[in-house]
C-alpha positions in Angstrom: 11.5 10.6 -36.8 7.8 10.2 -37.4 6.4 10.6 -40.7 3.4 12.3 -42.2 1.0 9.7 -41.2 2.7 9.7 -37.5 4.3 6.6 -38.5 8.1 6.1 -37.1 10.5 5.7 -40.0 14.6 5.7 -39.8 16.6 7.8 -39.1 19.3 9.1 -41.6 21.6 6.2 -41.5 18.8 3.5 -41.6 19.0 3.0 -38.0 15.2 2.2 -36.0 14.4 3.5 -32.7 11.5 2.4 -30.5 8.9 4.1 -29.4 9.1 5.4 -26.2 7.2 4.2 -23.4 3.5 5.6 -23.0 1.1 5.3 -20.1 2.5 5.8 -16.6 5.7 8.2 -15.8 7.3 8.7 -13.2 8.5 12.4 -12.7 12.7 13.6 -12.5 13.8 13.3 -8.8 15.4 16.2 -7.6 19.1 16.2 -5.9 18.8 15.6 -2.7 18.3 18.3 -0.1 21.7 18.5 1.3 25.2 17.1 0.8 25.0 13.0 1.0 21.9 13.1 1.2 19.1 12.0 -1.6 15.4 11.9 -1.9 15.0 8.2 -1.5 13.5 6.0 -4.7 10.5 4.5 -4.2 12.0 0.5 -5.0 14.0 1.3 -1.9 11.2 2.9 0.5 8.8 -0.2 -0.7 11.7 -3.1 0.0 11.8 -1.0 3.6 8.1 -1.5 4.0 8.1 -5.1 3.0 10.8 -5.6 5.6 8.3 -3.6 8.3 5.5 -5.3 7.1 7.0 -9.2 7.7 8.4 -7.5 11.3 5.1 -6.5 12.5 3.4 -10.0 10.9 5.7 -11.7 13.3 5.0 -9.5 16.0 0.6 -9.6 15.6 1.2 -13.7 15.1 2.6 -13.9 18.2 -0.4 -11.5 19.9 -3.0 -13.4 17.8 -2.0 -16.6 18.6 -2.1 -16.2 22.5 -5.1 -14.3 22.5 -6.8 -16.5 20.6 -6.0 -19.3 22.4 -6.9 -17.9 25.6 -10.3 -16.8 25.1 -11.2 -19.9 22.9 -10.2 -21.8 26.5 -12.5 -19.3 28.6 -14.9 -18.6 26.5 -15.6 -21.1 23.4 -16.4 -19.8 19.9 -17.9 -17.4 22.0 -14.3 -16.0 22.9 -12.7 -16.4 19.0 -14.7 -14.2 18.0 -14.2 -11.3 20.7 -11.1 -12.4 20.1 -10.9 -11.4 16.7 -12.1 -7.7 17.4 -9.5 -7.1 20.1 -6.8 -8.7 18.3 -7.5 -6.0 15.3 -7.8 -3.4 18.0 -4.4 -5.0 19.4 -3.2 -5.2 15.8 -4.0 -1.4 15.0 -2.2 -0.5 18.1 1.0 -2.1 17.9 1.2 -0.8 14.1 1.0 2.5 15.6 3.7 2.3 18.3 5.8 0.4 16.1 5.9 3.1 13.2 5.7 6.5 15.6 8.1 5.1 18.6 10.6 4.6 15.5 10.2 7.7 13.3 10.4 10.1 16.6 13.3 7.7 18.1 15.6 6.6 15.8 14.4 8.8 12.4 13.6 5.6 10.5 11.2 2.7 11.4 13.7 -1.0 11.2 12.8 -1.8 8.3 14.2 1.9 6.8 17.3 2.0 9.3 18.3 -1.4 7.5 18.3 0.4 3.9 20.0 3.7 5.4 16.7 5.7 4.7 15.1 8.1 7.1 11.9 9.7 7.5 12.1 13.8 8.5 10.5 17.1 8.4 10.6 18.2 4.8 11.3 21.9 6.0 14.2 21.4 7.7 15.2 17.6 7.7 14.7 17.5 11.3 13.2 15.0 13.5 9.4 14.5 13.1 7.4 15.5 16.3 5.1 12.8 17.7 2.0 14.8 16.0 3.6 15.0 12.7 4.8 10.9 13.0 0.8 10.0 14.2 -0.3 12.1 11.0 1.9 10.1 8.6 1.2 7.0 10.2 -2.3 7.7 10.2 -2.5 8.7 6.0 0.0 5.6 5.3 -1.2 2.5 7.4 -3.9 3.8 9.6 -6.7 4.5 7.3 -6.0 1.0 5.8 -5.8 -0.6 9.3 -8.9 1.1 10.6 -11.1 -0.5 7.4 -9.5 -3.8 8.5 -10.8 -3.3 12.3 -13.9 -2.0 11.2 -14.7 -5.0 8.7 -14.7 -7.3 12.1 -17.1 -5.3 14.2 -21.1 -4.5 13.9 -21.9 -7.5 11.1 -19.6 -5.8 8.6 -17.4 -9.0 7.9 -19.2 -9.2 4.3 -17.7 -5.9 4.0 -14.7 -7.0 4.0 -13.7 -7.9 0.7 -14.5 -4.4 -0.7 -13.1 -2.9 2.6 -9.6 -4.9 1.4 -10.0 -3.5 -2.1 -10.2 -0.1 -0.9 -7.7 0.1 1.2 -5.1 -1.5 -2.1 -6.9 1.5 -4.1 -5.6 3.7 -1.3 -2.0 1.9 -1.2 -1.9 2.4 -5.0 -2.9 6.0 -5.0 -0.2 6.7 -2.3 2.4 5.3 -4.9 1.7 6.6 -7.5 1.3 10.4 -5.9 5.3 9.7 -4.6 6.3 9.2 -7.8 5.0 11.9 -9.6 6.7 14.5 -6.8 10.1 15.5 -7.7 11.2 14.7 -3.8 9.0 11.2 -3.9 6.7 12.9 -1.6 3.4 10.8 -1.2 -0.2 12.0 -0.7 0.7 10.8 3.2 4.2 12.8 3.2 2.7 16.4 2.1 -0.2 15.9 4.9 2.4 15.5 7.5 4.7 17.6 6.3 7.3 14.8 6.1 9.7 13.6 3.3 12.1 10.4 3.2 15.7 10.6 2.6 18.4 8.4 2.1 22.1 8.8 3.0 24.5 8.5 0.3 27.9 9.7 1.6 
Protein backbone atom coordinates (compact mmCIF):
# COMPACT_ATOMS: atom_id res chain seq x y z
CA UNK A 1 0.00 0.00 0.00
CA UNK A 2 1.63 3.29 -0.85
CA UNK A 3 1.11 6.29 1.12
CA UNK A 4 0.45 9.81 0.44
CA UNK A 5 3.91 10.70 -0.49
CA UNK A 6 4.00 7.41 -2.77
CA UNK A 7 6.00 5.91 -0.11
CA UNK A 8 5.30 1.92 0.58
CA UNK A 9 4.09 1.39 4.05
CA UNK A 10 2.55 -2.07 5.63
CA UNK A 11 0.08 -3.61 5.18
CA UNK A 12 -2.66 -4.20 7.89
CA UNK A 13 -0.94 -6.80 9.83
CA UNK A 14 2.58 -5.10 9.83
CA UNK A 15 3.70 -7.22 7.09
CA UNK A 16 6.26 -5.34 4.11
CA UNK A 17 6.13 -6.20 0.58
CA UNK A 18 8.69 -5.17 -2.06
CA UNK A 19 8.39 -3.23 -4.72
CA UNK A 20 7.79 -4.82 -7.71
CA UNK A 21 10.21 -4.92 -10.41
CA UNK A 22 10.51 -1.88 -12.84
CA UNK A 23 12.27 -1.49 -16.14
CA UNK A 24 12.05 -4.31 -18.61
CA UNK A 25 8.78 -6.85 -18.76
CA UNK A 26 8.35 -9.44 -20.47
CA UNK A 27 4.62 -9.80 -21.81
CA UNK A 28 2.02 -13.04 -20.54
CA UNK A 29 2.60 -16.04 -23.06
CA UNK A 30 -0.33 -17.30 -24.42
CA UNK A 31 -1.41 -21.22 -24.22
CA UNK A 32 -0.09 -22.79 -26.83
CA UNK A 33 -1.80 -23.12 -30.22
CA UNK A 34 -2.97 -26.58 -29.96
CA UNK A 35 -3.17 -29.56 -27.53
CA UNK A 36 0.62 -30.40 -26.25
CA UNK A 37 1.81 -27.96 -27.77
CA UNK A 38 3.22 -24.48 -26.26
CA UNK A 39 4.74 -21.25 -27.56
CA UNK A 40 8.27 -22.02 -26.64
CA UNK A 41 10.10 -19.60 -23.82
CA UNK A 42 12.77 -17.75 -24.94
CA UNK A 43 15.63 -19.43 -22.19
CA UNK A 44 14.80 -22.51 -24.11
CA UNK A 45 14.94 -21.09 -27.90
CA UNK A 46 18.40 -19.18 -26.77
CA UNK A 47 20.00 -22.63 -25.07
CA UNK A 48 18.81 -24.12 -28.76
CA UNK A 49 20.83 -21.46 -30.46
CA UNK A 50 23.84 -21.73 -28.22
CA UNK A 51 23.76 -25.42 -29.13
CA UNK A 52 23.56 -24.30 -33.16
CA UNK A 53 25.86 -21.82 -32.73
CA UNK A 54 28.87 -24.20 -31.05
CA UNK A 55 27.66 -26.87 -34.05
CA UNK A 56 28.22 -24.53 -36.85
CA UNK A 57 31.69 -23.14 -34.88
CA UNK A 58 32.87 -26.66 -35.34
CA UNK A 59 31.77 -27.00 -38.64
CA UNK A 60 33.42 -23.22 -40.14
CA UNK A 61 36.73 -24.35 -37.98
CA UNK A 62 37.03 -27.17 -39.80
CA UNK A 63 36.40 -25.03 -43.41
CA UNK A 64 38.66 -22.30 -42.10
CA UNK A 65 41.32 -24.22 -41.12
CA UNK A 66 41.86 -26.13 -44.56
CA UNK A 67 41.26 -23.26 -46.48
CA UNK A 68 43.54 -21.29 -44.84
CA UNK A 69 46.06 -23.62 -44.95
CA UNK A 70 45.83 -24.22 -48.51
CA UNK A 71 46.11 -20.95 -49.91
CA UNK A 72 48.71 -19.68 -47.31
CA UNK A 73 50.81 -22.84 -49.19
CA UNK A 74 49.89 -21.51 -52.84
CA UNK A 75 49.71 -18.26 -52.33
CA UNK A 76 51.60 -16.62 -49.12
CA UNK A 77 50.04 -13.89 -47.06
CA UNK A 78 48.85 -13.13 -50.35
CA UNK A 79 46.46 -16.28 -50.06
CA UNK A 80 45.33 -15.64 -46.12
CA UNK A 81 43.91 -13.01 -46.92
CA UNK A 82 41.69 -14.12 -50.05
CA UNK A 83 41.34 -16.64 -47.75
CA UNK A 84 39.66 -14.73 -45.25
CA UNK A 85 36.92 -13.32 -47.75
CA UNK A 86 36.06 -16.73 -49.10
CA UNK A 87 36.03 -18.31 -45.88
CA UNK A 88 33.28 -15.55 -44.69
CA UNK A 89 31.55 -16.21 -48.05
CA UNK A 90 32.02 -20.08 -47.19
CA UNK A 91 30.93 -19.24 -43.59
CA UNK A 92 27.70 -17.30 -44.68
CA UNK A 93 26.83 -20.13 -46.83
CA UNK A 94 27.02 -23.07 -44.66
CA UNK A 95 24.92 -20.95 -41.98
CA UNK A 96 22.35 -20.82 -44.52
CA UNK A 97 22.14 -24.51 -45.55
CA UNK A 98 22.51 -25.44 -42.09
CA UNK A 99 19.40 -23.41 -40.68
CA UNK A 100 16.98 -23.73 -43.99
CA UNK A 101 17.97 -27.66 -44.97
CA UNK A 102 16.81 -28.15 -41.16
CA UNK A 103 13.70 -25.90 -40.70
CA UNK A 104 12.15 -27.35 -44.24
CA UNK A 105 13.46 -31.02 -43.28
CA UNK A 106 13.11 -31.88 -40.03
CA UNK A 107 10.92 -28.65 -38.53
CA UNK A 108 13.70 -27.71 -36.11
CA UNK A 109 17.39 -26.93 -36.80
CA UNK A 110 19.69 -29.71 -34.25
CA UNK A 111 20.18 -27.62 -31.93
CA UNK A 112 15.99 -27.12 -31.47
CA UNK A 113 15.26 -30.93 -32.27
CA UNK A 114 17.53 -31.59 -29.00
CA UNK A 115 15.12 -29.30 -26.78
CA UNK A 116 11.83 -30.75 -28.53
CA UNK A 117 11.20 -27.23 -30.12
CA UNK A 118 10.16 -26.59 -33.67
CA UNK A 119 9.99 -23.82 -35.90
CA UNK A 120 6.45 -23.61 -38.23
CA UNK A 121 4.12 -21.50 -40.07
CA UNK A 122 2.25 -19.44 -37.44
CA UNK A 123 -1.03 -19.76 -39.50
CA UNK A 124 -1.29 -23.13 -39.50
CA UNK A 125 1.66 -24.84 -37.68
CA UNK A 126 2.68 -26.37 -40.80
CA UNK A 127 6.04 -26.83 -42.30
CA UNK A 128 7.89 -23.63 -43.45
CA UNK A 129 8.39 -23.45 -47.32
CA UNK A 130 11.96 -22.96 -48.41
CA UNK A 131 11.05 -19.05 -49.09
CA UNK A 132 9.51 -18.58 -45.72
CA UNK A 133 12.81 -20.63 -43.95
CA UNK A 134 15.47 -18.22 -46.27
CA UNK A 135 13.28 -15.16 -44.94
CA UNK A 136 13.73 -16.08 -41.27
CA UNK A 137 17.14 -17.08 -41.70
CA UNK A 138 17.88 -14.08 -43.46
CA UNK A 139 16.16 -11.44 -40.40
CA UNK A 140 17.85 -13.83 -37.62
CA UNK A 141 21.45 -14.67 -38.70
CA UNK A 142 21.80 -13.34 -42.12
CA UNK A 143 21.76 -9.68 -41.74
CA UNK A 144 24.33 -10.25 -38.89
CA UNK A 145 26.47 -12.58 -41.02
CA UNK A 146 26.36 -10.34 -44.13
CA UNK A 147 27.97 -7.20 -41.79
CA UNK A 148 30.57 -9.87 -40.80
CA UNK A 149 31.47 -10.69 -44.67
CA UNK A 150 31.27 -7.24 -45.54
CA UNK A 151 33.65 -6.03 -42.71
CA UNK A 152 36.53 -8.36 -44.64
CA UNK A 153 36.06 -7.02 -48.09
CA UNK A 154 36.78 -3.34 -49.90
CA UNK A 155 39.18 -1.96 -46.82
CA UNK A 156 36.29 -2.14 -44.40
CA UNK A 157 38.15 -4.23 -41.69
CA UNK A 158 38.30 -0.99 -39.42
CA UNK A 159 34.62 -1.29 -39.76
CA UNK A 160 34.52 -3.95 -38.09
CA UNK A 161 34.23 -3.30 -34.58
CA UNK A 162 31.07 -1.03 -35.12
CA UNK A 163 29.93 -3.67 -37.77
CA UNK A 164 30.09 -6.37 -34.57
CA UNK A 165 28.30 -3.84 -32.38
CA UNK A 166 25.56 -3.50 -34.74
CA UNK A 167 24.86 -6.67 -35.44
CA UNK A 168 24.55 -7.36 -31.04
CA UNK A 169 22.12 -4.23 -31.29
CA UNK A 170 20.30 -6.24 -33.85
CA UNK A 171 20.52 -9.62 -31.72
CA UNK A 172 19.26 -7.58 -28.76
CA UNK A 173 16.37 -5.96 -30.49
CA UNK A 174 15.25 -9.44 -31.83
CA UNK A 175 14.99 -10.48 -28.13
CA UNK A 176 13.51 -8.22 -26.75
CA UNK A 177 10.67 -7.92 -29.67
CA UNK A 178 10.04 -12.03 -28.75
CA UNK A 179 9.33 -11.31 -25.49
CA UNK A 180 7.04 -8.64 -25.62
CA UNK A 181 4.71 -10.98 -28.18
CA UNK A 182 2.30 -13.09 -26.34
CA UNK A 183 3.39 -16.18 -28.77
CA UNK A 184 7.34 -15.05 -28.34
CA UNK A 185 7.20 -14.05 -31.79
CA UNK A 186 10.45 -11.99 -32.81
CA UNK A 187 10.83 -9.04 -35.18
CA UNK A 188 12.36 -12.16 -37.54
CA UNK A 189 9.27 -14.59 -36.84
CA UNK A 190 6.34 -11.98 -37.94
CA UNK A 191 8.51 -11.14 -41.30
CA UNK A 192 8.44 -14.73 -42.11
CA UNK A 193 5.47 -15.49 -40.92
CA UNK A 194 6.88 -18.17 -38.67
CA UNK A 195 6.52 -18.93 -34.87
CA UNK A 196 8.39 -21.55 -32.59
CA UNK A 197 6.66 -24.14 -30.60
CA UNK A 198 7.55 -26.62 -28.28
CA UNK A 199 5.98 -30.05 -27.53
CA UNK A 200 4.72 -30.65 -24.15
CA UNK A 201 2.66 -33.88 -24.29
Amino acid sequence: MAGPTGERTPEPGGAWHAPGPGGFQPAPIEPGPAPGIAYADLVTRVIAFVIDAILLGFASAIVWSLLITTLFISGGLGGVFTGLIVGSVLQLGISAVYFVWSWTTWRASPGQRVLSLQTVNAADGATLTQGQAVSRWLYLYGLVALASVASWGGGLGPLQPLLGLAGLAYALYLLYSASQDPKRQGFHDKQAATVVVKRTA
